[in-house]
KOLFIZA-13784 format. One record per residue (C-alpha): residue number from 1; x, y, z. Coordinates in Angstrom, 3 decimals, decimal comma. Last residue first. Example, Ala and Ser with C-alpha at 12.3 -4.5 7.8 and 13.67 -1.06 7.14 Angstrom:
2
[node 2; [13,670; -1,060; 7,140]];
[node 1; [12,300; -4,500; 7,800]];
***
This chain:
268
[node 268; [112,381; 68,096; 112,395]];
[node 267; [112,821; 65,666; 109,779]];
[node 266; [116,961; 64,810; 108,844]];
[node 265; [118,688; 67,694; 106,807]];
[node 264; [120,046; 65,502; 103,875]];
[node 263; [117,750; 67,719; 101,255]];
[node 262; [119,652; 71,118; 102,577]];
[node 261; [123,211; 69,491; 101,886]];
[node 260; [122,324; 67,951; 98,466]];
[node 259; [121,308; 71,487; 97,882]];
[node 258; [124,233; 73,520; 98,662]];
[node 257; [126,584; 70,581; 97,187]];
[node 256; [124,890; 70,900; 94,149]];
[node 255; [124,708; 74,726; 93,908]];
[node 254; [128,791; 74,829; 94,541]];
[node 253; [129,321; 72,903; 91,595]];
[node 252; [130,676; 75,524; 89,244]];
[node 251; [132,590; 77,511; 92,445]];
[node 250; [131,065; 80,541; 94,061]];
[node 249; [134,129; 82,718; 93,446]];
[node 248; [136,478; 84,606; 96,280]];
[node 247; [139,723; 82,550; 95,217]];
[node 246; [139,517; 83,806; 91,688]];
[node 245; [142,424; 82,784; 89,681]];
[node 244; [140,568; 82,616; 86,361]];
[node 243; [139,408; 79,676; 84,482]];
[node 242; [136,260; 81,196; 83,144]];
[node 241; [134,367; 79,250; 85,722]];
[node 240; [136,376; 80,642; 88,425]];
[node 239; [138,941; 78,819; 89,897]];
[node 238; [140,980; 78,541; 93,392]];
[node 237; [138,675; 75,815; 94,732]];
[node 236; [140,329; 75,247; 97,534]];
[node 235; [137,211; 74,527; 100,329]];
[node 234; [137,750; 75,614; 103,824]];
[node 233; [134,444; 74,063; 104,468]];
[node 232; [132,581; 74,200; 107,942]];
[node 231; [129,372; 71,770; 107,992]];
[node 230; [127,500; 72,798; 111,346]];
[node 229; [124,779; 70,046; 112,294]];
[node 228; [121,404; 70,914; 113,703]];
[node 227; [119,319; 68,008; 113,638]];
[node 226; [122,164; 66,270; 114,070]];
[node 225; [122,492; 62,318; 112,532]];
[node 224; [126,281; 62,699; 111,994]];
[node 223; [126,659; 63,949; 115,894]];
[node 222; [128,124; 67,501; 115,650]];
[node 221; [130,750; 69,048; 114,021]];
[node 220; [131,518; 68,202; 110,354]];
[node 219; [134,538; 69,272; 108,598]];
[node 218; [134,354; 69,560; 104,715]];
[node 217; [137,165; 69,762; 102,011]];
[node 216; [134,577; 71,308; 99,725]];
[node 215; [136,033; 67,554; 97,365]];
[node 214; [135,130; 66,052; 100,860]];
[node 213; [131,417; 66,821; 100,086]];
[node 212; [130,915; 64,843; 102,829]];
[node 211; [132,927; 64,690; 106,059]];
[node 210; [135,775; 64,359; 108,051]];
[node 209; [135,498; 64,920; 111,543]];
[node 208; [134,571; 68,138; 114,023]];
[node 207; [135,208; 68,833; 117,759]];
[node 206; [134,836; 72,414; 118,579]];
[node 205; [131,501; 71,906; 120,708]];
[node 204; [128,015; 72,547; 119,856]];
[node 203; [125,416; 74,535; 121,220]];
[node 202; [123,521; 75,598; 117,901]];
[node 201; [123,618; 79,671; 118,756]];
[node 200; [127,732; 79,064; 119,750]];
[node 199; [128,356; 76,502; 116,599]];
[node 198; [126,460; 78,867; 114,801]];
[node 197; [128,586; 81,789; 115,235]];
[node 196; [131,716; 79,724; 115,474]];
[node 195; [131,230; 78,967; 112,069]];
[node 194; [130,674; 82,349; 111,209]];
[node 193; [133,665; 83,491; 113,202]];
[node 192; [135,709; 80,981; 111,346]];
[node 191; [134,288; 82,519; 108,057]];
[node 190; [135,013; 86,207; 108,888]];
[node 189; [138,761; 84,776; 109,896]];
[node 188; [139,132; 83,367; 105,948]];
[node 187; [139,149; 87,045; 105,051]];
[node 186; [136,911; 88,357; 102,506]];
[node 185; [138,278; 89,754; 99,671]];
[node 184; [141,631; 87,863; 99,240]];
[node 183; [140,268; 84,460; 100,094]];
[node 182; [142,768; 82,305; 99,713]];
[node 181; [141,718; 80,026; 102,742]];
[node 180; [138,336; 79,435; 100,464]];
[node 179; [135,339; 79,926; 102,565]];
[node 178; [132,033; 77,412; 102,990]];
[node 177; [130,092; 77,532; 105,556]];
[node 176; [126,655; 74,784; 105,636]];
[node 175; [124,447; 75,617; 108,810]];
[node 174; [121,892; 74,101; 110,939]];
[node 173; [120,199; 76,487; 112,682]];
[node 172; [118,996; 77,040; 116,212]];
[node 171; [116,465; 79,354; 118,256]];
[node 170; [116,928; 82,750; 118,370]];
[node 169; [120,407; 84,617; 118,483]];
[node 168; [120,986; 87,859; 119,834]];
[node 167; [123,363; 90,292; 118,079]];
[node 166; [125,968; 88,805; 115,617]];
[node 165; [126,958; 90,893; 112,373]];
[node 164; [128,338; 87,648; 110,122]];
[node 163; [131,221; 87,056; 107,779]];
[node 162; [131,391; 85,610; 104,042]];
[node 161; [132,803; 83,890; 101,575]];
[node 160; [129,973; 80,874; 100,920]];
[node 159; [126,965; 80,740; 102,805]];
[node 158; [124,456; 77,523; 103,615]];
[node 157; [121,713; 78,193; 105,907]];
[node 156; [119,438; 75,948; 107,974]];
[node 155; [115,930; 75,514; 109,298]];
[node 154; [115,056; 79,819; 109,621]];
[node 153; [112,141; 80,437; 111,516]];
[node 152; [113,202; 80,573; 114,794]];
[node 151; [116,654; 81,228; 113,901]];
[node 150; [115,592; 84,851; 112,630]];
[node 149; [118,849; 86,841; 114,067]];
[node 148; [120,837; 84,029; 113,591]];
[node 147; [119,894; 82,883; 110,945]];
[node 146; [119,872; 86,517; 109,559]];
[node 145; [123,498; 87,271; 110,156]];
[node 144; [124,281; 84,384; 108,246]];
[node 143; [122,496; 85,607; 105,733]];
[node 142; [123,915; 89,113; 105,424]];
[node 141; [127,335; 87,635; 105,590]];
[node 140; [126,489; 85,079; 102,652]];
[node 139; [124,817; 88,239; 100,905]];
[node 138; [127,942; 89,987; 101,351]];
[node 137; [129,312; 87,186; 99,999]];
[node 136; [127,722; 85,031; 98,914]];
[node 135; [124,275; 83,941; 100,321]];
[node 134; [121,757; 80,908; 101,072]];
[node 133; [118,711; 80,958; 103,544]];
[node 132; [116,095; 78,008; 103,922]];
[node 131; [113,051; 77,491; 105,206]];
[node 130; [111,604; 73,728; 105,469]];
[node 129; [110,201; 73,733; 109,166]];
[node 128; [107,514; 75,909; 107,797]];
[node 127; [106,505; 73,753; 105,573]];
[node 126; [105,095; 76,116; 102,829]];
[node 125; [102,052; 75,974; 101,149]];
[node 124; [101,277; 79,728; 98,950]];
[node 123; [100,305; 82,635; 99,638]];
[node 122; [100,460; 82,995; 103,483]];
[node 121; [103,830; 81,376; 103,812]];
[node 120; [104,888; 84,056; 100,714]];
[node 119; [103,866; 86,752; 102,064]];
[node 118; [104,700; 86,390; 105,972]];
[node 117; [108,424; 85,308; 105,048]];
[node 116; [108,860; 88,414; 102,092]];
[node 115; [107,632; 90,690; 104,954]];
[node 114; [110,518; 88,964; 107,630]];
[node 113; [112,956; 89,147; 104,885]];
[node 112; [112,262; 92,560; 104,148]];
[node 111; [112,367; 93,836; 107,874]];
[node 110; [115,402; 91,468; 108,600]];
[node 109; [116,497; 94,056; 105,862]];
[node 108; [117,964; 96,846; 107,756]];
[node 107; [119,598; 95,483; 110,364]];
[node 106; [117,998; 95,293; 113,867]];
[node 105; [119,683; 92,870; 116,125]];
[node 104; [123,498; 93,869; 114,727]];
[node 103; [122,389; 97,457; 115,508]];
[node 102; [121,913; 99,583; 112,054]];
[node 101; [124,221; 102,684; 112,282]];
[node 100; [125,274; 102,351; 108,613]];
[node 99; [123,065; 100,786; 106,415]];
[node 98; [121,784; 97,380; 105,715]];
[node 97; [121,212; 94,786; 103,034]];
[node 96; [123,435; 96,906; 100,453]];
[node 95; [124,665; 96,601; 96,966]];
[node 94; [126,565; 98,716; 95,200]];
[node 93; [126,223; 101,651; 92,834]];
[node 92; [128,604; 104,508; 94,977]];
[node 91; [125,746; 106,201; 96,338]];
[node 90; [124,072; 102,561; 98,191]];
[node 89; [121,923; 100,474; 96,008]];
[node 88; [119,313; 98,221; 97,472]];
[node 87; [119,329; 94,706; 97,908]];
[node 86; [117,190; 92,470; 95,668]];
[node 85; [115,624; 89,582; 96,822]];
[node 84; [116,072; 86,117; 95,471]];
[node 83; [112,806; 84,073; 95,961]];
[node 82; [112,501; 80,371; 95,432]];
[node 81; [110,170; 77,926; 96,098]];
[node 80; [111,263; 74,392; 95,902]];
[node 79; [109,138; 70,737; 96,062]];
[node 78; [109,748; 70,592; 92,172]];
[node 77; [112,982; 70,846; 91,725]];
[node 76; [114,219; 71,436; 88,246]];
[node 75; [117,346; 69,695; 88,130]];
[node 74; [119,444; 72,735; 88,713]];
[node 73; [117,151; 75,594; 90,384]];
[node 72; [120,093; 76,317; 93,103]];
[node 71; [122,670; 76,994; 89,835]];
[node 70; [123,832; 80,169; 92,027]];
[node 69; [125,755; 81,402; 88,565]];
[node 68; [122,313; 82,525; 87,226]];
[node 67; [120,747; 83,401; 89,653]];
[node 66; [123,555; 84,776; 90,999]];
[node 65; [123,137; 87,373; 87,758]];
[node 64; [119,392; 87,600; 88,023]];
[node 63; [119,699; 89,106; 92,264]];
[node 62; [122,603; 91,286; 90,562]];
[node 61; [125,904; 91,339; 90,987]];
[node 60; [128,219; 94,152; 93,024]];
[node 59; [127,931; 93,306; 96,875]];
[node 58; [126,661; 89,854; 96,828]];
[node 57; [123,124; 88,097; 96,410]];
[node 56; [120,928; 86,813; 98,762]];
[node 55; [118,944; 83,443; 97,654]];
[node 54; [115,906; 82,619; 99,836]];
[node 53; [114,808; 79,023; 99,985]];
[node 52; [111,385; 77,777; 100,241]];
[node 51; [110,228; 74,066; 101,091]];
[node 50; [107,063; 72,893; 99,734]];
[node 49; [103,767; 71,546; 101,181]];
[node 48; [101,369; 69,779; 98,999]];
[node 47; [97,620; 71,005; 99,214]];
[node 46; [98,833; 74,240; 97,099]];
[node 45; [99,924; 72,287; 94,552]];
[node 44; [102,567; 74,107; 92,027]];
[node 43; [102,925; 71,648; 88,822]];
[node 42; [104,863; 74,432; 87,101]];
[node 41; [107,087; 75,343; 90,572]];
[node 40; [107,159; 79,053; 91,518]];
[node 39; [110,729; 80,858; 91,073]];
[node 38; [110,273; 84,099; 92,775]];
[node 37; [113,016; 87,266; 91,632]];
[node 36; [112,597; 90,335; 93,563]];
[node 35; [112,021; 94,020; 93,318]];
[node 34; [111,837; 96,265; 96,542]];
[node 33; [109,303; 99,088; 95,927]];
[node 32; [109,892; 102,057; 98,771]];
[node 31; [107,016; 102,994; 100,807]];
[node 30; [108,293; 101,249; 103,957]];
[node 29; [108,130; 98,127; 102,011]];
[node 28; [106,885; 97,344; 99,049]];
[node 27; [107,083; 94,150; 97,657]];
[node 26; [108,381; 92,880; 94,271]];
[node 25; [108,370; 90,551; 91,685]];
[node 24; [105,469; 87,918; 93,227]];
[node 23; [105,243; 84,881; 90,832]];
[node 22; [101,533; 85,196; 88,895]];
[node 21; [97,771; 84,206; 89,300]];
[node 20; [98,301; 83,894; 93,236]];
[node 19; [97,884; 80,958; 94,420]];
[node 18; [94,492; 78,891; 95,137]];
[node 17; [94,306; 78,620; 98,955]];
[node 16; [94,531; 75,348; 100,592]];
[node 15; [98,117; 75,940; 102,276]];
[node 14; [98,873; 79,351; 102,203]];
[node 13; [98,399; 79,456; 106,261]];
[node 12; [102,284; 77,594; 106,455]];
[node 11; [101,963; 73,868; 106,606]];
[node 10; [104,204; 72,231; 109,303]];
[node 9; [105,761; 69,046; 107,658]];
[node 8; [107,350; 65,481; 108,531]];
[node 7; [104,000; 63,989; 107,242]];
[node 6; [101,633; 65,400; 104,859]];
[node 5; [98,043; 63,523; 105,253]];
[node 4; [95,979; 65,926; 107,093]];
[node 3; [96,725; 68,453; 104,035]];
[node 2; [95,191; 66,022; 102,116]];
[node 1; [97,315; 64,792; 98,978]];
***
C-alpha cells in the first residue's frame, strides 16, 4: 500500500524507512538504561501504518509478568506495536514512574514516554492518531496521569485500579476505567476521580447509560458515536485467575474488552 493511499491515518516520520534489524529493549535516558519490552509484528510493513499501545505495569510485577497476565497480544494482531516500559526500582524493591517532589505536570517518566514516543514514530509507521496507553495499577494511575498530561498525542487510554496526579490537561482522550467497588488497595474514589478526570479534560457531562461490555458492568457518557467517549466500569469481578478473592486483579478477560474497546474508537 502507498503511503498516499492509507486512509483514516496520520503516518508518523518512520513510515518508508526500513526498520530497525531488531525490537528496541531499552533506551537511555538521562544516562541511566531503561529496559523495555517491544512486540514488533512478523509481517511488519513500514508503508502500512500501525497503531502502538504502551503497557505500564504496577507497583510490584514486572513489565514480562503483565505481559503476560495483560493478554493485549491475544489473537496476534497484526496492525499493533507494543512496548511495555519498565519503571524503576525505588529502596524498598518496587516500582516507580515518578519520585517524590515531582509536580503533577512534570512527573518523572512523561520524559520516558515522550523519548519512547519520538523513537518509535520515527522508526517505524505509526498513525499517529492511533496511540494508545493501558495500566494497572500504579501503572493505570501513572497512565491516566499521562493522558492527561500528553492528550495531544495520546487517542485513548484504558486503566484498571487506579488513580490519577492531575496538572494541566492537553487536548482530549477517550478513556476506558475500570475499578472493582471492592477494591481494598486502591480505593474505588481514585477511580471516580479518574473518570471525572477525563470527563473534565474531554468536556462531558455526568450523564452516562448502559453500555457494552455489560459483564465490566459499564456506564457510557457521551454520545454513542463520540470521538471521545468515557467508559467508567465498576466491574465485580472478585476473582483472580487462581480463584482467589482478589478484588484488585486484572481479570482473565480484561485484555479483550481493552482491545475490543480501542478497535471501536470511530476515525479521527
Amino acid at each position: 500500500m502507498l503511503l498516499s493511499q492509507l486512509a483514516f491515518a496520520q503516518p508518523s516520520d518512520g513510515c518508508g524507512a526500513a526498520p530497525p534489524s531488531d525490537p528496541p529493549s531499552s533506551l537511555t535516558l538521562d544516562g541511566q538504561e531503561r529496559a523495555l519490552i517491544s512486540v514488533i509484528p512478523e509481517d511488519y510493513d513500514p508503508d502500512t501504518t500501525h497503531k502502538l499501545i504502551f503497557a505500564f505495569h504496577g507497583r510490584t510485577n514486572s513489565n514480562a509478568q503483565v505481559r503476560s497476565y495483560y493478554r493485549l497480544e491475544h489473537g496476534d494482531p497484526s496492525d499493533t506495536i507494543f512496548i511495555y516500559p519498565s519503571g524503576t526500582k525505588d529502596n524498598s524493591g518496587r516500582y516507580s514512574w515518578w519520585q517524590r517532589g515531582d509536580t503533577a505536570d512534570a512527573l518523572r517518566d512523561y520524559a520516558l514516554f515522550d523519548a519512547l514516543h519520538e523513537r518509535f514514530t520515527g522508526e517505524y509507521c505509526i498513525d499517529l492518531e492511533s496511540v494508545f496507553v493501558v495500566g494497572h495499577s500504579l501503572g493505570a494511575t501513572f497512565a491516566n496521569s499521562l493522558a492527561c498530561a500528553r492528550g495531544d498525542s495520546i487517542r485513548a487510554a484504558v486503566t484498571l485500579g487506579g488513580g490519577v496526579v492531575r496538572g494541566q490537561c492537553r487536548g482530549r482522550v477517550a478513556a476506558m476505567v475500570l475499578h472493582n467497588p471492592k477494591d481494598n488497595l486502591v480505593s474505588i474514589k481514585e477511580g471516580e476521580r479518574a473518570r471525572d478526570s477525563y470527563l473534565a479534560q474531554d468536556g462531558l457531562s455526568d450523564t452516562a447509560i448502559e453500555f457494552e461490555p455489560r459483564d465490566f458492568n459499564c456506564r457510557l457518557y457521551g454520545p454513542t458515536d463520540a470521538k471521545y467517549p468515557v467508559l467508567w466500569c465498576p466491574h465485580g469481578k472478585d476473582y483472580n485467575g487462581r480463584g482467589k478473592f482478589y478484588p484488585h486483579t486484572w481479570p482473565p478477560d480484561a485484555g479483550q474488552a481493552v482491545m475490543a474497546f480501542l478497535r471501536g474508537l470511530p476515525e479521527l
